[in-house]
C-alpha positions in Angstrom: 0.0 0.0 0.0 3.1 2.5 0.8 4.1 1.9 -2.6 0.8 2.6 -4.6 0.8 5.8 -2.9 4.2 6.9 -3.3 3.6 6.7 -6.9 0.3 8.9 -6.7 0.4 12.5 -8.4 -0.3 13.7 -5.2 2.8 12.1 -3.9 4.9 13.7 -6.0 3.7 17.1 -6.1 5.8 18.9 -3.8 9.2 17.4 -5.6 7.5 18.9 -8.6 7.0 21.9 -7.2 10.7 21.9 -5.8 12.1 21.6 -9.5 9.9 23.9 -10.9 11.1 26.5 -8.4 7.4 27.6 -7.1 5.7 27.3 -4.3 2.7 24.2 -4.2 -0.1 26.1 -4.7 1.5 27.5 -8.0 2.4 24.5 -9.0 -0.7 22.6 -8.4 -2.8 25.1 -10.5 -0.1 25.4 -14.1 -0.1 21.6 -13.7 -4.1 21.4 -13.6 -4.7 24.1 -16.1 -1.9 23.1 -18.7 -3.3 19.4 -18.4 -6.4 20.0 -19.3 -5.5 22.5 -22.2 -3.4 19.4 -23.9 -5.9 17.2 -22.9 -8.1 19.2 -24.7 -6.1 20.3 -27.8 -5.9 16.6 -28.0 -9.3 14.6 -28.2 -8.5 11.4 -29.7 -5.6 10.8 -27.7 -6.3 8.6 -24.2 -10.2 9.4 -24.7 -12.5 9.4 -27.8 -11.8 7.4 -31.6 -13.0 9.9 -33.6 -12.8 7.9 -36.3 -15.7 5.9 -35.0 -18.1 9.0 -35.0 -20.5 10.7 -37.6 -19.4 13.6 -39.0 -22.2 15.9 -36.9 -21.1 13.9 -33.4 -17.1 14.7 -34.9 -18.5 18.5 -35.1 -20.2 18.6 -31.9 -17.0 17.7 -30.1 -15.1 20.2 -32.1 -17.5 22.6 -30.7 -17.0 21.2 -27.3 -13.0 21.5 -27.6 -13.5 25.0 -28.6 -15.6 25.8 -25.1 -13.7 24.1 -23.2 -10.3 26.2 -24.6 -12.4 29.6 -24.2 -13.3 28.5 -20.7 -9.8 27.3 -20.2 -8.8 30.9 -21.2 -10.1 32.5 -17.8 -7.1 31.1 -16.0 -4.9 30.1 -18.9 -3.7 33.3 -21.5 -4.3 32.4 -25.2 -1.3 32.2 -25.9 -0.1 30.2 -24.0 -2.7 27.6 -24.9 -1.7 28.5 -28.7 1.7 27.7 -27.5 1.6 24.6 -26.6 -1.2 23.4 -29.9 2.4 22.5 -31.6 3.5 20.5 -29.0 -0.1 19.2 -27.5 0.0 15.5 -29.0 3.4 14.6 -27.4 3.2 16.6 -24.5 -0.3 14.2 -24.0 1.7 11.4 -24.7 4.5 12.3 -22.0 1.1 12.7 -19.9 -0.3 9.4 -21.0 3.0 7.4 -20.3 3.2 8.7 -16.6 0.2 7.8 -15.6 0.9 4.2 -17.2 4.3 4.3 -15.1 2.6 5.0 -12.1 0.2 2.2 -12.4 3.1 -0.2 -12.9 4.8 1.5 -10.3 1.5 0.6 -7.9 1.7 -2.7 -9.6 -1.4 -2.1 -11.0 -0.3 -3.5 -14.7 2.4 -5.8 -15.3 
């Protein structure tokens, strides 16, 4: 059980924190914010095949992408978020494979 949680985000937070060279709080909020921007400049990576959909459900989650972007804008400047658009598919991959090394870490997957 120590294990599993060492390996939790929440574990490693603060020696994220450390590295980046701000405080927790700081830290905690670019690392939620700048997640979900990739996350969301990225839609068929580690969520839905859009290849599977109909082009009106493949429009609708455009649409959805964009609000979630303009809301992600309140905390998160444009361009930053245009920033990182060149960069979003393999900083979600990065993304992706930590959170498959921290299951294996937990022992969760072999």
């Amino acid at each position: 059980m120590s294990a599993m949680m060492g390996v939790q985000e929440t574990s490693t937070m603060a020696a994220g924190a450390s590295a980046a060279g701000i405080d927790l709080e700081r830290y905690k909020f670019i690392r939620s914010n700048l997640s979900a921007a990739v996350k969301a400049l990225t839609p068929g990576l580690g969520g839905i095949d859009t290849t599977m959909l109909a082009p009106a459900q493949r429009a609708e989650l455009r649409q959805m992408t964009e609000n979630e972007l303009q809301r992600l804008q309140q905390d998160v400047p444009k361009e930053v978020i245009d920033g990182l658009r060149p960069r979003a598919v393999e900083l979600r991959k990065k993304e992706l494979e930590l959170v498959g090394a921290r299951l294996k870490g937990a022992g969760l997957v072999p």
